[in-house]
C-alpha positions in Angstrom: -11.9 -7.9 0.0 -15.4 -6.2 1.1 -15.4 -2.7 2.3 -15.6 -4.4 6.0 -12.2 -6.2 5.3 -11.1 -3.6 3.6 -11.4 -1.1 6.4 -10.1 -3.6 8.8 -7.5 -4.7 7.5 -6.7 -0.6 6.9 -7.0 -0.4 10.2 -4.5 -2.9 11.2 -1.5 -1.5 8.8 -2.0 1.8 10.0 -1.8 0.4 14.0 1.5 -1.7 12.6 3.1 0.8 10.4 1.7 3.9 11.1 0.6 6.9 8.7 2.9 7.2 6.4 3.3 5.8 2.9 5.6 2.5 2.6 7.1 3.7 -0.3 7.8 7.8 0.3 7.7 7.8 3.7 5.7 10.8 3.7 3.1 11.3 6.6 -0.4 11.6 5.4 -3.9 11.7 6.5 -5.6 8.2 6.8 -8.2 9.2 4.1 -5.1 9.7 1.9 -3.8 6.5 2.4 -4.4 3.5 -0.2 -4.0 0.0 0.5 -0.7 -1.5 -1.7 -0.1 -5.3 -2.3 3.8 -5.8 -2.3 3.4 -8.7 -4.5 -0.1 -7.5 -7.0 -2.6 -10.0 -7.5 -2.3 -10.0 -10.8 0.9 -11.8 -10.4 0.0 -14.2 -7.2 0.0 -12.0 -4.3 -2.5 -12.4 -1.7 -4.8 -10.0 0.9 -2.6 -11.5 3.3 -1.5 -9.0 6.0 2.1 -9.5 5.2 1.7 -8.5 1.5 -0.1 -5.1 2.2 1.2 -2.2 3.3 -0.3 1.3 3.2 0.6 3.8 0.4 -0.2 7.4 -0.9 -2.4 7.4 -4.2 0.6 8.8 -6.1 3.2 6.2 -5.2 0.3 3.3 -5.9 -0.6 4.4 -8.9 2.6 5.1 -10.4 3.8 1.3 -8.9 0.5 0.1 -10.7 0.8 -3.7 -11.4 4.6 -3.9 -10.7 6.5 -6.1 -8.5 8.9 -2.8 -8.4 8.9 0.2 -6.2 7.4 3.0 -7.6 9.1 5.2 -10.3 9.2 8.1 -8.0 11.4 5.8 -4.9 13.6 4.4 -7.7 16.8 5.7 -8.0 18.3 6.3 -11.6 
């Protein structure tokens, strides 16, 4: 995606979903929100609209190249 798309495409999951992260659930600032492919493209998934949802920095990062919830949602 270019930044354009990008921010578009931002736009769109925050009008759908809101401001809070998929994952936590946790209300955050837009600036603080990260784009998140459900399935990762490193294992097929697309920039389709149905495979992104918005999610904070920590959550994505801790997810990373997963097709798993992040550690932090996971229940032990």
């Amino acid at each position: 995606m270019n930044p354009r798309q990008k921010r578009n495409k931002k736009q769109k999951l925050l009008d759908f979903y809101g401001s809070e992260c998929w994952w936590c659930r946790q209300n955050l600032l837009t600036e603080y929100l990260t784009i998140d492919h459900l399935v990762p493209k490193s294992h097929g998934g697309s920039d389709s609209f149905e495979n992104l949802r918005l999610s904070c920095l920590p959550c994505n990062n801790s997810r990373g190249n997963s097709l798993y919830p992040p550690i932090s949602w996971r229940k032990n």
